[in-house]
Rosetta silent file (secondary structure, phi, psi, omega in degrees, C-alpha in Angstrom):
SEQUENCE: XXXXXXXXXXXXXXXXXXXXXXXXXXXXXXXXXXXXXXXXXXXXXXXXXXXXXXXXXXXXXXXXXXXXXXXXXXXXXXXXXXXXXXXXXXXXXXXXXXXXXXXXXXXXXXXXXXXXXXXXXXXXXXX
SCORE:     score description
SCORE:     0.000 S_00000001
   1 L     0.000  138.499 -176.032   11.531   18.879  133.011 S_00000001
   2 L  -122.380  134.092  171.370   13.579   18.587  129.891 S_00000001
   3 L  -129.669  107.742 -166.601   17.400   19.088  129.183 S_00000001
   4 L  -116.000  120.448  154.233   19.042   19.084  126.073 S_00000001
   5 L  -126.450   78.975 -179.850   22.610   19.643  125.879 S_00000001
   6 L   -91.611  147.703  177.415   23.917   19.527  122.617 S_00000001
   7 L   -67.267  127.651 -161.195   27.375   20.387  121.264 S_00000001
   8 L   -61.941  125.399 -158.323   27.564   23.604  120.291 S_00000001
   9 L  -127.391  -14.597 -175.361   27.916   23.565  116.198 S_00000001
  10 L  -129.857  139.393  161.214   26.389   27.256  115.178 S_00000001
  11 L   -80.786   -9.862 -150.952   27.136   30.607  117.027 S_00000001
  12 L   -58.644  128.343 -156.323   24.191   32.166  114.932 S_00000001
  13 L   -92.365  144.296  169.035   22.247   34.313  117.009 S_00000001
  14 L   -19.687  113.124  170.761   18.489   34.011  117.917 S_00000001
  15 L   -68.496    3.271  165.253   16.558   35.891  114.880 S_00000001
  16 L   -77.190  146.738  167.790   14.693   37.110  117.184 S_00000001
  17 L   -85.729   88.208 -169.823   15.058   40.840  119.247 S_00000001
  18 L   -73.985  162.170  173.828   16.014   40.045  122.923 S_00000001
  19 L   -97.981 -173.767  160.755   15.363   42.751  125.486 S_00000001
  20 L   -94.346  162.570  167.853   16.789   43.568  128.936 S_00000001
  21 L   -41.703  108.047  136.252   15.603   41.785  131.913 S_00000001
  22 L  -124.168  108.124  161.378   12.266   42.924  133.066 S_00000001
  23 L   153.001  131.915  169.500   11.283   40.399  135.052 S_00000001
  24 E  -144.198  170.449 -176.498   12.926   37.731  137.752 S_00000001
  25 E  -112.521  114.063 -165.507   11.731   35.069  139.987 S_00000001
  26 E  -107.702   81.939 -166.938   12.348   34.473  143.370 S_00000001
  27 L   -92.643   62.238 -176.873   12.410   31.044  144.449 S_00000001
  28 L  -122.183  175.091 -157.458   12.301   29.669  147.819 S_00000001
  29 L   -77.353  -22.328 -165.809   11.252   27.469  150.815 S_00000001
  30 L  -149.232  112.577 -165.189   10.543   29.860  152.920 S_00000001
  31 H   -72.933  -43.346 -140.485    8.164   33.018  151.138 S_00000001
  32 H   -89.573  -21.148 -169.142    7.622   34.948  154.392 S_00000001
  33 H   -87.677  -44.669 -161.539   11.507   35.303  155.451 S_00000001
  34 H   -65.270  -67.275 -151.976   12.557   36.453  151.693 S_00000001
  35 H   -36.875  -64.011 -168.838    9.163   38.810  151.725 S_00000001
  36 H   -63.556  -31.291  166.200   10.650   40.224  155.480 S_00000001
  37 H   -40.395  -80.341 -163.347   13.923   40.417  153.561 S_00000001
  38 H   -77.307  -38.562  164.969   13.544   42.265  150.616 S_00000001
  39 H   -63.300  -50.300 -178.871   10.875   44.549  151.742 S_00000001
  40 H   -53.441  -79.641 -159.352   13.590   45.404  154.675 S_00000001
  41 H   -46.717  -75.911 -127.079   16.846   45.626  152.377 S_00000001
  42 H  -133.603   23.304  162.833   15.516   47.088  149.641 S_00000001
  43 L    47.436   33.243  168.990   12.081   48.538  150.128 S_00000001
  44 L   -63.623  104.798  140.542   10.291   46.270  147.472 S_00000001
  45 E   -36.505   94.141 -174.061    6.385   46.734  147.774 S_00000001
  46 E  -146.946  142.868 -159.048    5.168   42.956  147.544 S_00000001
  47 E  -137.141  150.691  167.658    1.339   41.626  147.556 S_00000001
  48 E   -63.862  117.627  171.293   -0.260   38.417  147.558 S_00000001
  49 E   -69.571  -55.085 -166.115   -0.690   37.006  143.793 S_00000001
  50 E   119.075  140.061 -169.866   -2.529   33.925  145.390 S_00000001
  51 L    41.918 -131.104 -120.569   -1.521   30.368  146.624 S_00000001
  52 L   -94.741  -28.990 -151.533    2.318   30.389  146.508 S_00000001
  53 E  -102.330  147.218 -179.125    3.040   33.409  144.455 S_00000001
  54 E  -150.077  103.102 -167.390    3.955   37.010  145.399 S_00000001
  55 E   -90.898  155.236 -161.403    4.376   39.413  143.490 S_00000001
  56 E  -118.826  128.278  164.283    7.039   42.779  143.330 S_00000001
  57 E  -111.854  137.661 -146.146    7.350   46.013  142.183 S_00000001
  58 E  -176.892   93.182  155.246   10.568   47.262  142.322 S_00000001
  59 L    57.110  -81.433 -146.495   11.678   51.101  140.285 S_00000001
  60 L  -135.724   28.384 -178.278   11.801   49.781  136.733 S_00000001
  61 E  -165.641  168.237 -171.970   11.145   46.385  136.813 S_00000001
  62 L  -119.885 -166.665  144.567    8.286   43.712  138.328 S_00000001
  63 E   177.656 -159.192 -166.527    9.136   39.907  139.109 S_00000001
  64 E  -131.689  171.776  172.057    7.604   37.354  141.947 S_00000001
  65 E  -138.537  120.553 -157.834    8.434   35.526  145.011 S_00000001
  66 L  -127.799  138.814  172.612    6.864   31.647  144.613 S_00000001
  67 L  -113.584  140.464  175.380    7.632   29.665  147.472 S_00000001
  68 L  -120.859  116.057 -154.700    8.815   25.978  146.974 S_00000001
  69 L   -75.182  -26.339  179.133    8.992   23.889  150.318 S_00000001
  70 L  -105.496   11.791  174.978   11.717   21.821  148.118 S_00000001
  71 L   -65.085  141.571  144.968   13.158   24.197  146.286 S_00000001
  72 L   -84.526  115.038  162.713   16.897   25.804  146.333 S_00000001
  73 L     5.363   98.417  176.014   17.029   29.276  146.951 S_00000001
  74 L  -139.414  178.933  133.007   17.590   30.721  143.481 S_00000001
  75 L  -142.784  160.374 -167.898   16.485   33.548  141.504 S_00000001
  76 E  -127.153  146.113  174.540   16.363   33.809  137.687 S_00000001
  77 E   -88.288  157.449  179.103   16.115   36.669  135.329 S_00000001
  78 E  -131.810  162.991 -158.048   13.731   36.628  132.732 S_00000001
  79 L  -137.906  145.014  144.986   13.950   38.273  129.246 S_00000001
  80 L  -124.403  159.662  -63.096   11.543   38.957  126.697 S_00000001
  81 L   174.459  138.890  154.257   11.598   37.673  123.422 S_00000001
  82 L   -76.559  -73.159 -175.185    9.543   37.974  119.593 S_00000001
  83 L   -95.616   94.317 -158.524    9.715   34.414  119.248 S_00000001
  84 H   -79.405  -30.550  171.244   10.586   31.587  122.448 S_00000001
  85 H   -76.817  -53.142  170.064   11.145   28.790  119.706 S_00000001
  86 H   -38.348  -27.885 -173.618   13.712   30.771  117.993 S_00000001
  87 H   -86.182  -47.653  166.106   15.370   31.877  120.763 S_00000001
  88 H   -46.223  -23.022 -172.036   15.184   28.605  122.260 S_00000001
  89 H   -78.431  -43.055 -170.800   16.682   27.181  119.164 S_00000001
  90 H   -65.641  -31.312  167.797   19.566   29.865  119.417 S_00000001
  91 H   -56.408  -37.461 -169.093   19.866   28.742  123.398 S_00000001
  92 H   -88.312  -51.882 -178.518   20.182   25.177  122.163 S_00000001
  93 L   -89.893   18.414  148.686   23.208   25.800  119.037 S_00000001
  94 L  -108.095   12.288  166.151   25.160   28.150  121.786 S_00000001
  95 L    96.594   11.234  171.657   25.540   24.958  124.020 S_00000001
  96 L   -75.427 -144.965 -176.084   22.468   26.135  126.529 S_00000001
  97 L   169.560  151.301 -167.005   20.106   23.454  127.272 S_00000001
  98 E   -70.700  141.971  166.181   16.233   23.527  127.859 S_00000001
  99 L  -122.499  -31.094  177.644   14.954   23.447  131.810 S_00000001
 100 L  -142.086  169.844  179.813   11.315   23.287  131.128 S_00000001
 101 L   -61.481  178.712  141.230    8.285   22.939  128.522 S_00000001
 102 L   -71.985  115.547 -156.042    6.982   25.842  127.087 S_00000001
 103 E  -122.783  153.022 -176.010    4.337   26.919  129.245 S_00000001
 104 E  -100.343  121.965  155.139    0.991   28.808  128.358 S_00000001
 105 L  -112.456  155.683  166.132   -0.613   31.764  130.205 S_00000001
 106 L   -43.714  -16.908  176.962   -3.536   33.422  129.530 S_00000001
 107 L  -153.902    1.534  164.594   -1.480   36.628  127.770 S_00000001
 108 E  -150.405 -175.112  176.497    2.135   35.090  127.582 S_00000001
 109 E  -132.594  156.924 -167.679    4.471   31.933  127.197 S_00000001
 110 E  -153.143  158.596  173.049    7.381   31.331  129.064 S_00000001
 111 L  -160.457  163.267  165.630    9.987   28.835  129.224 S_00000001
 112 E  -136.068  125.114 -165.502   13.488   28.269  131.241 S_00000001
 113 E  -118.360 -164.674 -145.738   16.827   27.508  129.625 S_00000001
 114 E  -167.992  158.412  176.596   20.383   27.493  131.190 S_00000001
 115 L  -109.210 -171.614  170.178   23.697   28.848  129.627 S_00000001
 116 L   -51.022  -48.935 -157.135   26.833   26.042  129.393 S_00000001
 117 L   -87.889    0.778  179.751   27.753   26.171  133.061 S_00000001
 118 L   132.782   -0.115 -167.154   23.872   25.670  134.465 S_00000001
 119 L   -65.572  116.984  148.378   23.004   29.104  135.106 S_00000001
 120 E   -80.644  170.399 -168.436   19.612   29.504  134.834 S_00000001
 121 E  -160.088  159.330 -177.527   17.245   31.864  133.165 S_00000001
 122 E  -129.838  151.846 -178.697   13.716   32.443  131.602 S_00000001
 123 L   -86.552 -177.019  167.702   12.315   33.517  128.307 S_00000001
 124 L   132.331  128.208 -156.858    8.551   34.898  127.703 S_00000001
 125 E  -122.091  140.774  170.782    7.057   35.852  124.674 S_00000001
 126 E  -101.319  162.404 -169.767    3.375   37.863  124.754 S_00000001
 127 L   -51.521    0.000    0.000    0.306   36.321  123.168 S_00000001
């Protein structure tokens, strides 16, 4: 995991065209209580992805449920993105900071940044 926090010296915005959120992540120690959760509250249809992963469908948007036995509870929105180094660059000169590599899928890339106070959030660009 990587963090970069540099002082913020350019407002210039990402040259890139961000979207709205379609996609978040649901991260926690225990898969089976959030699953019994969410399906209860809020009548999310969620199927086994395989090993850890769960995946959601929910009206007008998708996302996952990944269980982490050491994880804190969190969940992060995800955005997507023309370019993840530009945007990342624009994340980095508004005072955000980096949370992970740039990671490779078979049809996208993804990464997770943070705003100044720590909030996090993810990026993902398609192939």
């Amino acid at each position: 995991m990587t963090s970069t926090t540099p002082s913020p010296t350019s407002t210039t915005p990402a040259t890139t065209v961000a979207r709205p959120v379609d996609w978040f992540e649901i991260v926690t120690p225990d898969a089976e209580t959030a699953k019994a959760f969410y399906s209860a509250a809020l009548g999310w249809d969620i199927d086994h992805m395989g090993g850890p992963i769960w995946t959601i469908e929910a009206a007008d948007t998708r996302g996952n449920i990944t269980e982490a036995p050491e994880a804190t509870p969190t969940a992060i929105p995800v955005v997507q993105v023309d370019s993840l180094e530009s945007t990342v660059d624009a994340v980095v000169a508004a005072g955000g900071s980096v949370m992970s590599e740039i990671n490779e899928g078979p049809m996208v890339r993804w990464v997770h940044v943070a705003d100044p106070a720590g909030a996090r959030f993810g990026l993902w660009q398609p192939k």
